[in-house]
N, C-alpha and C positions, 0 to 999 in steps of 0.2 A: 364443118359441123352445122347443122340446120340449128337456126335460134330458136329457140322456144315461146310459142304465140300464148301468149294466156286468153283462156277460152273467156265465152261471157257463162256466166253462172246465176242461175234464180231461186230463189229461197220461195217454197211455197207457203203460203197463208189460207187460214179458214176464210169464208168469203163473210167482208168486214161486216156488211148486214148482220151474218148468222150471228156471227159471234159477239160484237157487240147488245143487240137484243138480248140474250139468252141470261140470264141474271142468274147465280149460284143459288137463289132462292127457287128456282122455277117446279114447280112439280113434273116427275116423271111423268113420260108419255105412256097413257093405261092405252092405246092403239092397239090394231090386231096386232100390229108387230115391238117388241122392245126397238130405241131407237138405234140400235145398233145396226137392226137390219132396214127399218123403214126409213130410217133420213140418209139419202146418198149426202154426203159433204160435198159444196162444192168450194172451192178454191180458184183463189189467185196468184199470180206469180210475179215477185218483186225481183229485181237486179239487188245483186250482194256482192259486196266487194271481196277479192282473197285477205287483203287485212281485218275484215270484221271475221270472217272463217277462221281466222288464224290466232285471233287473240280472243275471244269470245270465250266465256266460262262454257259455252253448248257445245253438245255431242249432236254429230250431223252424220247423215247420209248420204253418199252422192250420188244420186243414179242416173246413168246413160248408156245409150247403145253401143253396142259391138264396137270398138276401133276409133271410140269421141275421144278419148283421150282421159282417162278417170287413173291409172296407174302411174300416165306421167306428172298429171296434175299431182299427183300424192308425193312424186319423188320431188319433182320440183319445190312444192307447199317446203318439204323437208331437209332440202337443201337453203333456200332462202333464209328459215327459222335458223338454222345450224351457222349461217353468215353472222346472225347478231352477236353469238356467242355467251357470255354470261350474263348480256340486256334481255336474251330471249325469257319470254316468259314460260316455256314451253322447250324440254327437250325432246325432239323429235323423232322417232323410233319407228321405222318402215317395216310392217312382217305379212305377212300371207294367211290368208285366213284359215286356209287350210293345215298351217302349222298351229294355230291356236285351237281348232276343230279336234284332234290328235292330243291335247292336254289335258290332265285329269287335274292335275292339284297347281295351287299356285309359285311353289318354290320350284316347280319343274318349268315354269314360265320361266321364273326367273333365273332359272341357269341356262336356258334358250339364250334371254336375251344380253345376257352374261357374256357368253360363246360368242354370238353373233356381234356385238357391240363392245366386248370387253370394259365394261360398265367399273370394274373394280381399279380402272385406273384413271378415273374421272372421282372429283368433289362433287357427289351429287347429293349431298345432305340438302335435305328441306326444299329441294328442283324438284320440280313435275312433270309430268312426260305427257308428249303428245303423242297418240298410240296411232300413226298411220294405216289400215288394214284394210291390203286390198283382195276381193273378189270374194264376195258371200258369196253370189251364186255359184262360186265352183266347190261348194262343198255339197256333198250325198246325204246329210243327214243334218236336219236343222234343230230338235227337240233340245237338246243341251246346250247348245251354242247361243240359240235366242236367247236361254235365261242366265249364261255368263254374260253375254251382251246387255241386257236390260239390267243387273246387276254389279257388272262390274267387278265380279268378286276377284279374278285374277290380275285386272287391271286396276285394282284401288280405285274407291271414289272418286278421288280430288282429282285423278287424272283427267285428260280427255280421249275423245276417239274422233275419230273420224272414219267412217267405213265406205267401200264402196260397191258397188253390186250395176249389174242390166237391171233394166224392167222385174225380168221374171225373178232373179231373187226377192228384189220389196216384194213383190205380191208375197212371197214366203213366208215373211215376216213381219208383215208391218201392224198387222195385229197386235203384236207383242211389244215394238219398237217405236210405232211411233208417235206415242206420248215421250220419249225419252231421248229422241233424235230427229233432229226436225234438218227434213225432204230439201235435198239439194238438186236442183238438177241442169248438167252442164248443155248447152246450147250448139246446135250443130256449129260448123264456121259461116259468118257470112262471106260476103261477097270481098268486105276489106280484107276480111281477116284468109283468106286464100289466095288471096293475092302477094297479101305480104308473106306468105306462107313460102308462097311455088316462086318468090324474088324475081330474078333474073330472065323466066322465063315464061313470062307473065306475059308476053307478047307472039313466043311462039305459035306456030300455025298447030301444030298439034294440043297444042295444051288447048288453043281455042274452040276446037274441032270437039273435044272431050266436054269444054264448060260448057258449048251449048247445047252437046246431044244425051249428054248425061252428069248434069249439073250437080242432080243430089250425092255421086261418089265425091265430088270433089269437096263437100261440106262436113267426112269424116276422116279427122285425122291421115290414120293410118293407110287409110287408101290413097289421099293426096301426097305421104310420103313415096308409098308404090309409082306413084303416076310420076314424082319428081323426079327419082331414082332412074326411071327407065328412059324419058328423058334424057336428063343427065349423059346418059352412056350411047343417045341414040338406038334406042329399041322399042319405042314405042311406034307398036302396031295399032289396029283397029280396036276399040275398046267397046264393047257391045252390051256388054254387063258388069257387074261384080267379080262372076264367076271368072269371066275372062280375063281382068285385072290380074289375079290370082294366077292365074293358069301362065299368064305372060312375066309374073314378078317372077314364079318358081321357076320356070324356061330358065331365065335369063340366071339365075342361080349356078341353077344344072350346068348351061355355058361357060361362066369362070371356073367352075369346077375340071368342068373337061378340058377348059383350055391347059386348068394348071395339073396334068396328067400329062400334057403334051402329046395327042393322039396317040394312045394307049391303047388295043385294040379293045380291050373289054371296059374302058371308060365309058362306052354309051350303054352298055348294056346292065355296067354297076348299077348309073343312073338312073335306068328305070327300074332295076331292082328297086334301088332303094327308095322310090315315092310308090312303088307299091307297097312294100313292108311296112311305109309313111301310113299311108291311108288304111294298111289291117290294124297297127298297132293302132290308131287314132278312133278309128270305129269299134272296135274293142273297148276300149279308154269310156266312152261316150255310153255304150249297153251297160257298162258296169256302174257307171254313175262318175265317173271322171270327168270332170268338165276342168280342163287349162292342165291339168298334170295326172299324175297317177303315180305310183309306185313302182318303181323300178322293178322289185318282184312279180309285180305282175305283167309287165312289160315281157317278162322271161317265159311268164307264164302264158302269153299270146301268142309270141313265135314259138312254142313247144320249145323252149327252154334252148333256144340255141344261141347263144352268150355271144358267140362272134359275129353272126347275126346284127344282133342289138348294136354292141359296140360300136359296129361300122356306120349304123343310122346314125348313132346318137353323136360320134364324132362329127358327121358331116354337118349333122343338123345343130349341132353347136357352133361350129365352125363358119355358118353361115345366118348366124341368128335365127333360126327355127326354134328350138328348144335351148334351155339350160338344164344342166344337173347339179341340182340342190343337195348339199353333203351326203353325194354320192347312196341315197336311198330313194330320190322324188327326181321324175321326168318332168319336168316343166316347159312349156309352150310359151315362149317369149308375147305371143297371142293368142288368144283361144280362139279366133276365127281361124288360124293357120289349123289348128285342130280340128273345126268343122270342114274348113276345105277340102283338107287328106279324107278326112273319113267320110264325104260327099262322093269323092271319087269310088271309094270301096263299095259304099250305098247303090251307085248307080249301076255296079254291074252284079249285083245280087237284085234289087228291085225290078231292072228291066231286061226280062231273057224272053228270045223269043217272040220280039215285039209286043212284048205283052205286060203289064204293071204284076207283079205276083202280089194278090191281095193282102195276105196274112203278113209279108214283112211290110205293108206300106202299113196296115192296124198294129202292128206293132209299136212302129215307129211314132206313129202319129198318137199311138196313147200317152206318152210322156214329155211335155212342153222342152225339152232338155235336147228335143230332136228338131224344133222348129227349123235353127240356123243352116242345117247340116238338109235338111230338106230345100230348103229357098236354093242351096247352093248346089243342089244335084238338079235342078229343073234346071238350073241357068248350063248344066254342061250335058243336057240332052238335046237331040235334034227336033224341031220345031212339031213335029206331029206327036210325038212320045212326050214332051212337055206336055203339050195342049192336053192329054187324055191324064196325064198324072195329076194336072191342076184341078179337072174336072173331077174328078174324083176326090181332089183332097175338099171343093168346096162343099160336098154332104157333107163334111163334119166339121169343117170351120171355114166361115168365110173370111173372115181375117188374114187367114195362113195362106188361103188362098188366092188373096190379092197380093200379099207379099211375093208368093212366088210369081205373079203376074208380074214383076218389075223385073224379073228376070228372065220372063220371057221373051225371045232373043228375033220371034217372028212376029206380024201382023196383029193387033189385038180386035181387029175387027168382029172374031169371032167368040169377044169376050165381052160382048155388049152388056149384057143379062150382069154379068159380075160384078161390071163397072159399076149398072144403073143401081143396082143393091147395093155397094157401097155408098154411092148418093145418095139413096131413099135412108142412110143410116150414119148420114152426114154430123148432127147432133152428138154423136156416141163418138167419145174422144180415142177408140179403138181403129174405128173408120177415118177419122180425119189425119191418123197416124199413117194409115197404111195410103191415103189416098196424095199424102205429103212424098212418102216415097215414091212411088212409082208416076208420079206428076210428068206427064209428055205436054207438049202442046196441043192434042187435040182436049186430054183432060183440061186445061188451066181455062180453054174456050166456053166448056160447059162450067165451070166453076164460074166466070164471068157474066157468063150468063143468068145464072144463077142469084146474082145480083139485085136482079129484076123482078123477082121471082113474087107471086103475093102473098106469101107467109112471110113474116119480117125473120122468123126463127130461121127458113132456108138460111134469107139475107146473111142472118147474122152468122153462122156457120160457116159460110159460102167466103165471107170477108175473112174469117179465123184461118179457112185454110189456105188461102191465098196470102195472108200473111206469112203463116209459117212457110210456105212452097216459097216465099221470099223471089216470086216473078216479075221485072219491072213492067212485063207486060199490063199488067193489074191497076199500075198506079193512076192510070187517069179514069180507068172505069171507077175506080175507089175515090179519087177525088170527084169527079160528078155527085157519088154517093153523098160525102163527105160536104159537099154545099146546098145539097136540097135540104131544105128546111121542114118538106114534110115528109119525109123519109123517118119511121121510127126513131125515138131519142138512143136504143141499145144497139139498133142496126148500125149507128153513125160511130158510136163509140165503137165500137167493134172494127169498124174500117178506120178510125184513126189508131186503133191499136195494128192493125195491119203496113198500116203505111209505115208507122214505126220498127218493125220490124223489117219491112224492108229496106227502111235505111234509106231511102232517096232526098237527095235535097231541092231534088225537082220541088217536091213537097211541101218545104217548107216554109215558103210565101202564101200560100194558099191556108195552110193551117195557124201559122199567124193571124192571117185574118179572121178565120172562125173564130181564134182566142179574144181577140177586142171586139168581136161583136154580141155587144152586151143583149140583143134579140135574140141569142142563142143560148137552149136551153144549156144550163152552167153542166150539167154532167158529162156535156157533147164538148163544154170548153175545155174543163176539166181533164178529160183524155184527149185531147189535143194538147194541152199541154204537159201529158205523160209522153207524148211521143216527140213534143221538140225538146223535151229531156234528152231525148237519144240522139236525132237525129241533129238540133240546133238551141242545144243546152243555153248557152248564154243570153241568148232571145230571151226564153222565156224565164226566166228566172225575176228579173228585172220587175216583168207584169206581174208575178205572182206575188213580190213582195209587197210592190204596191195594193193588191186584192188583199191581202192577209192584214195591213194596216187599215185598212180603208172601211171606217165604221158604217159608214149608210151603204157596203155593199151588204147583198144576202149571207147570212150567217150560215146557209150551206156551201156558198161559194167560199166563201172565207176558210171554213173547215176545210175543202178539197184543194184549196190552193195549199194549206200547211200538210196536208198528207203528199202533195204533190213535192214540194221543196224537200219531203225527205226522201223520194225515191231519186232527186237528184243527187240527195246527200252532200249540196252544198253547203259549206259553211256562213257563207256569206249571209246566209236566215238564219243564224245562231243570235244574235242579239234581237232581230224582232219575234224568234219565236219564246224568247225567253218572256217578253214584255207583255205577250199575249199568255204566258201561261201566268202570270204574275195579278192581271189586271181582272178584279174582281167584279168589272161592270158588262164584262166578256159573256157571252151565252157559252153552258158548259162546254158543246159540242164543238165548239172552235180552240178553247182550251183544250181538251183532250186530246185533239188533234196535232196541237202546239206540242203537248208532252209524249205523244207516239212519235211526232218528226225528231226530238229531241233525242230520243232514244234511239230512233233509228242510226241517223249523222253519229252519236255515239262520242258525245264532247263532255270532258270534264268539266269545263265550265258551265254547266247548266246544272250542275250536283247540287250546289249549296239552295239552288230554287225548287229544284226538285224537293229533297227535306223538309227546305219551310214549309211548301205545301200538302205534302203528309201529314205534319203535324200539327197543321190550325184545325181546331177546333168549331171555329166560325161560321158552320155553313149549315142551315135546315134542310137544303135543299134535297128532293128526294135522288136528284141525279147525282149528285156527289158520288156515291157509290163506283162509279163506271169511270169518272174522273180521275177518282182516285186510285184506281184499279190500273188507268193507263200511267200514272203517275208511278207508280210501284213496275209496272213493266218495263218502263224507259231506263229508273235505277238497275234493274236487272238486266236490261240489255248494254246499259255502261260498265258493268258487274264492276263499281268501285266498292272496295273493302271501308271508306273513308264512313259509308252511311251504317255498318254495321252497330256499333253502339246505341246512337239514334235509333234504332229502327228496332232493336231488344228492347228500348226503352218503351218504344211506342207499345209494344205488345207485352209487355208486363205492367202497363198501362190500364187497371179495371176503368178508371174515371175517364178515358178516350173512349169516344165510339167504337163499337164493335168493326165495321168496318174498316176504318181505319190501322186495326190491330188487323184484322184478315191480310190488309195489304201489306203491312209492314211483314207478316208471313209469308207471304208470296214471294216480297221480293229476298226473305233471308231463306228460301228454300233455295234462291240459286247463287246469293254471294256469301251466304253464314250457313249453310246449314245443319252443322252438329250443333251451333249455338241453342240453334230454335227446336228441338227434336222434342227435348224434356218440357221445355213451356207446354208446347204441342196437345204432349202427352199428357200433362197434368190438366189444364184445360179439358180437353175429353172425357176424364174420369170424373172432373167438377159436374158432377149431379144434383149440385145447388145453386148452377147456373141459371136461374129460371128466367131474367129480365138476358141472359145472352144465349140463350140455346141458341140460336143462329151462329154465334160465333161457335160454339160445340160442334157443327155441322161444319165449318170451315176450317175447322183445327184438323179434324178427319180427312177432310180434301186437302191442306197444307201437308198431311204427312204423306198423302197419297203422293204428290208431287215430287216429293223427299225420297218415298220408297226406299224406305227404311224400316229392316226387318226387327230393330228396336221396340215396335211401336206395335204388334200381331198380336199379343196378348190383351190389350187395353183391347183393341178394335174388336176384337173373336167376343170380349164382352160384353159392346157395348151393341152385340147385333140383336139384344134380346131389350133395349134401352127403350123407354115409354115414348121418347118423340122418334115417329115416323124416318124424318129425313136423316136424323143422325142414324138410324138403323142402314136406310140406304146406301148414305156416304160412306160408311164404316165396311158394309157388303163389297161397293164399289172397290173401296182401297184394299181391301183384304183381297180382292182380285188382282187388283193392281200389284201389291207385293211380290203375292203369288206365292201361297206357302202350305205343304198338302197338310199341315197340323188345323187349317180351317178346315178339313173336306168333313169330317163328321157334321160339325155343329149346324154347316150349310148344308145337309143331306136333312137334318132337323127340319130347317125352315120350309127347304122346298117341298116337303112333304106334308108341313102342317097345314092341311086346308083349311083352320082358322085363320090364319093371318092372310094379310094381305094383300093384292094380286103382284103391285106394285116389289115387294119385300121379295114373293117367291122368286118373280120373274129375275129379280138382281143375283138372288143365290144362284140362280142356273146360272146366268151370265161369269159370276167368280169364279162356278165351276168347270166352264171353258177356258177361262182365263188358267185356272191352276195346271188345266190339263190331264188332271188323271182317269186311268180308263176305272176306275171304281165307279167313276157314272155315269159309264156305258147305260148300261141296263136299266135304271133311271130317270134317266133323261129321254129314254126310247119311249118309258113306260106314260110319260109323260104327254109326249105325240100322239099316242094314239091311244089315248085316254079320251071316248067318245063322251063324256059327260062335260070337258072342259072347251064349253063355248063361250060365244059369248063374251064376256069380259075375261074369263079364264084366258082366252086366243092370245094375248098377253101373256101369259106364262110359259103357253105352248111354241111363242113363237122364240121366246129367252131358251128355253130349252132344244132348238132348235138352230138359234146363235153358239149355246154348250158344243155341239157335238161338230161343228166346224173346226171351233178351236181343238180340240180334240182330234181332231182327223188328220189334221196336217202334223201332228209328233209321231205318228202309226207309221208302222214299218209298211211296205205296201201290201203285202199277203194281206193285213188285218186288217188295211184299206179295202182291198177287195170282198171280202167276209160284210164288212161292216157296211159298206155302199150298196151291195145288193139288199141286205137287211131292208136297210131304208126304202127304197127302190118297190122293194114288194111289199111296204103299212098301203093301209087306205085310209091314208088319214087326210085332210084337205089336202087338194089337189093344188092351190094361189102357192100355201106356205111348202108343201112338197116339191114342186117345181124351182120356188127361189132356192131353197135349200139346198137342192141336188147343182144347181146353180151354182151356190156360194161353194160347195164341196170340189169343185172340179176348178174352181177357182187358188181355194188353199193351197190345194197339194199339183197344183199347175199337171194334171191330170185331165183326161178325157174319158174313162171308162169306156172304152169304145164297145168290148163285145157285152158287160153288162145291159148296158145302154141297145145294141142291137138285138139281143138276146130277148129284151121284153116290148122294146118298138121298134114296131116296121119301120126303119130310118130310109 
């Protein structure tokens, strides 16, 4: 039995700038565009351990590619929890999302999970459930799911989730999701972790032959079990691509099978039956919107209903881990790449007859993102000139998909110079550096090192990122050169010591030590040096760090990045100086703050009772306290101890505390109290004689926003007509947030009344994307192309243009198609029409190929 590796896992973060700056008081952005559409977020990515996943009061997300390993991580997560037994905090319950997708009311849940778990013969009084839930993107229809998911309504509040999806699910949803489940995302394998992986055979000459010519298979799961397996049995042939992996796993299948026939005469001929019938039923599965299973009826319904037929697939392919059958009504795909495989194979002899690409099923194909997989893996089992002309063709409509299939092309890429150099010219754009990670050869990693040198520091810094993640040790001493000139950019150097860390060398680590103690070196260049001997030579640096974080005549922004630093080591051993630093009043805020984020992060009861005091003093004029006490409130929340709830109701029924103060004691009981805090909340917002805390009125509406709690829709829907400004917005905002169609009228009000504000209207459009109803279709359109609304208006035109995104992706696709051209043909600005049709093809992981051809010459 293969051991189970546990992957690395990163938790993303708004990036610390943005989100620290940005003050709950800030006024909306009156820009051409609301900020929904004009500030891209950028983000960082921190190491998270499976114990803070696992015991955390948050609902997360895990999203990774095809075959990383997101299904076993869930089963494993859920076995672990199940070992503690009545210590856990958290009963843990694995289900498919596709079974929850299929649910209308919640006692039909709960006789599912009754059935499936036999729940009525367990003590589960007053136990909480961990809701394991694998594969959003295999479901067809997202509209109701997202708002059971943001709601919870089936799965009770107090529970948790954890959900898992590819890439192209999140884009589906993350609109809706992710204020309420915060972005997991699991890490291909390194170089340790594949080794430990492939054990025993880690020195083979084959195995060696595969790491060096095609390195990136061996960094996802499921393919390095394939590559073990064949191994293992001695059948490992030439491995050329993916495609080929595949093609040699299923062989060697078909082989035990025939063997165990005992030359049979019609054993080889069953066998190719039956991975034809494999790849009709599978590409069937796929056009209909099945992605990982399908209905067994429709299964009946592919092969024109011939039942023995099926049987005989469905036995082998159980029999041999291909598929499962789920109480005997759901075909399930033990993987869904095994799904894109078969139905690649079926693809390939429908697309190419003739020598020739048949246009109209490759615009088929290519119009729905749900084809991507199943396309990479039909180039990789064409022959070298027939690829070559299907890739060319696929990059007029996306260059992305079309480098990915480059990684599967199995011949010369000489003739793909043009494709390559436009993925580097587009090196910045983390779509490009995704695709340019995969298909990484060595004549690539040459130009990406080169690259290094380049005199835009931006190439540099890009050039360093992807070389990181490509994880080539060829890179490491072009990257250490980088890494010691001192007049090399301050973000191009962090950027290569973020690279070096990721490849994991300890060649490294002498060299980055010494950038750490050289006190001439700009402190943000030391700073991510010592995020990466976190990784790479933990115990080194730790030591320096604490002495930086005590050491008063050092700079108070080194000070602060040593303590954010100590917490992504998540050692303990800084629990008593970070406590001392958040304690010590002669401290500059910023390095406190810093104290009480590492605190939170490490995740130590022992720092509770500091935490509290500091919430509750009084003491401070200072205008920064705010953001102090803001991280102070988030760190209780991330230790989600129930010990500070009393405390923390006090604070916030508290008139004679500062307003902020009572903000934060809400913040942190929206995530360890929060039925407590609903009604304070609410009573607060309705206080219209709050005149010395309207602020805090504004932040009681954001607290319930966070809570999303549909207790609270009433108060808000009244308070959207309220004389201060920002309580009207906050109120719009949350009422979006909710998401509840009993607002749609009163916000049809606002964004029509051209008295009011630009700011007010633009948020009502915004709720009314957020709610999703097609009631303001027509609206919202009228809105766009509304030639009187320049100017400062362009702010409302462009909220109403953020509306109709949200809105597109719950439309069946017919009304997709109706509604896209609509748009397609206004002439209303060409900047906001272009992003728009942008953001549209984005939602609904669509392409609109013949609208889009039908009005540009493409």
């Amino acid at each position: 039995m293969n051991k189970y590796i546990i992957p690395h896992i990163q938790i993303r973060k708004k990036n610390l700038s943005q989100s620290r700056e940005k003050s709950p008081e800030s006024e909306p952005n009156p820009a051409f565009l609301p900020e929904e559409l004009s500030q891209k977020e950028e983000y960082t990515f921190e190491t998270i351990n499976i114990q803070e996943i696992a015991c955390s009061e948050q609902d997360y997300i895990i999203v990774g590619e095809s075959g990383i390993g997101k299904t076993s991580l869930l089963l494993w997560m859920g076995k672990q929890i199940a070992l503690e037994g009545e210590k856990a905090k958290y009963i843990p319950l694995f289900i498919q999302m596709n079974d929850v997708s299929q649910i209308k009311m919640r006692d039909e849940f709960l006789s599912l999970l009754n059935t499936r778990y036999n729940l009525d013969e367990y003590d589960i009084k007053d136990r909480r459930f961990l809701f394991l839930v694998d594969g959003l993107d295999q479901i067809g229809e997202f509209g109701n799911i997202q708002n059971r998911l943001k709601n919870k309504d089936i799965f009770g509040e107090r529970n948790k989730i954890i959900l898992t999806t590819r890439p192209i699910g999140y884009e589906w949803v993350k609109k809706n999701l992710e204020n309420r489940y915060e972005y997991l995302q699991i890490q291909p394998f390194d170089k340790k972790k594949i080794q430990e992986y492939i054990g025993r055979y880690v020195n083979d000459e084959r195995f060696q032959t595969i790491l060096s010519q095609n390195n990136e298979l061996l960094k996802v799961p499921i393919l390095l079990k394939m590559v073990k397996a064949l191994i293992s049995t001695d059948r490992l042939s030439e491995i050329r691509n993916r495609a080929s992996l595949y093609e040699e796993f299923i062989r060697c299948l078909f082989e035990d099978w025939e063997s165990a026939k005992k030359g049979c005469s019609s054993a080889y001929t069953t066998a190719i039956e039956i991975q034809k019938d494999l790849a009709e039923l599978s590409f069937h599965a796929i056009e209909n919107n099945y992605l990982g299973s399908f209905p067994l009826g429709k299964g009946y319904e592919y092969l024109k209903n011939d039942k023995k037929r099926l049987d005989e697939i469905i036995s082998w392919s159980v029999t041999h881990n291909l598929i499962e059958k789920e109480r005997q009504k759901v075909i399930a795909y033990t993987h869904q790449s095994f799904q894109e495989y078969f139905a690649a194979a079926y693809l390939k002899d429908k697309l190419c007859r003739d020598n020739r690409i048949d246009q109209e099923i490759l615009e088929q194909c290519l119009e729905y993102k749900r084809w991507d997989e199943t396309i990479v893996f039909t180039v990789g089992m064409l022959d070298d000139e027939m690829a070559k002309t299907l890739i060319e063709k696929i990059v007029k409509c996306d260059l992305y998909l079309a480098g990915l299939c480059l990684g599967e092309f199995k011949g010369q890429r000489s003739g793909f110079k043009g494709l390559i150099n436009e993925l580097l010219k587009n090196l910045e754009k983390e779509e490009a550096q995704n695709v340019l990670i995969k298909i990484a050869d060595s004549d690539l990693i040459e130009k990406l090192i080169k690259l290094l040198t380049d005199t835009d520091s931006n190439v540099r810094r890009n050039a360093a990122n992807a070389l990181g993640k490509i994880g080539t040790e060829k890179a490491v001493d072009p990257l250490i050169a980088v890494l010691k000139d001192k007049d090399t950019d301050r973000n191009v150097r962090q950027s290569v010591a973020d690279a070096l860390g990721k490849i994991g060398t300890e060649k490294a680590i002498d060299p980055l030590i010494a950038v750490l103690n050289d006190e001439d070196m700009d402190w943000e260049v030391r700073q991510s040096t010592a995020s990466v001997l976190c990784k790479i030579g933990k115990e080194k640096a730790i030591d320096i760090l604490i002495a930086v974080l005590k050491d008063r005549d050092m700079d108070e922004d080194a000070r602060q990045r040593a303590a954010y630093t100590l917490s992504e080591i998540g050692t303990k051993k800084a629990i008593d100086a970070l406590i001392a630093v958040l304690n010590d009043k002669d401290m500059g805020w910023g390095v406190r703050r810093s104290a009480a984020d590492a605190l939170g992060k490490i995740g130590t009861e022992k720092a509770v009772d500091a935490l509290i005091a500091v919430l509750k003093d009084r003491g401070w004029d200072d205008p920064q306290r705010w953001r102090f006490r803001q991280s102070v409130a988030d760190a209780l929340g991330k230790i989600g101890t129930e010990k500070a709830i009393d405390t923390l109701i006090a604070v916030l029924n508290d008139k004679d505390m500062d307003w902020e103060a009572r903000q934060n004691a809400a913040s942190v009981l929206c995530k360890i109290g929060k039925e407590k805090a609903i009604d304070i909340l609410i009573a607060v917002l309705k206080d219209r004689d709050m005149d010395r805390d309207r602020d805090f009125r504004q932040r009681a509406a954001y607290a319930l926003s966070e809570i999303g709690t549909k207790k609270a829709i009433d108060a808000l829907i009244a308070v959207l007509k309220d004389e201060d400004r920002n309580v009207r917005l906050i109120a719009a905002y949350t009422v979006g947030k909710i998401g509840m169609e009993k607002a749609v009228d009163p916000l049809f009000a606002v964004l029509k009344d051209e008295d009011r504000d630009m700011n007010i209207r633009g948020r009502a459009a915004n709720v009314l994307g957020k709610i999703g109803t097609e009631k303001a279709i027509d609206t919202l359109i009228a809105v766009l192309n509304d030639e009187d609304m320049y100017d400062e208006y362009k702010y409302v035109r462009g909220s109403a243009a953020n509306a109709l995104c949200e809105i597109f992706e719950k439309l069946k696709e017919v009304k997709q198609d109706t509604l896209f051209a609509r748009i397609y043909s206004l002439k209303f600005d060409n900047e906001l029409k272009n992003f728009l049709i942008a953001r549209i093809k984005d939602v609904t992981s669509r392409r609109f190929i013949k609208i889009t051809f039908q009005n540009k010459n493409l």
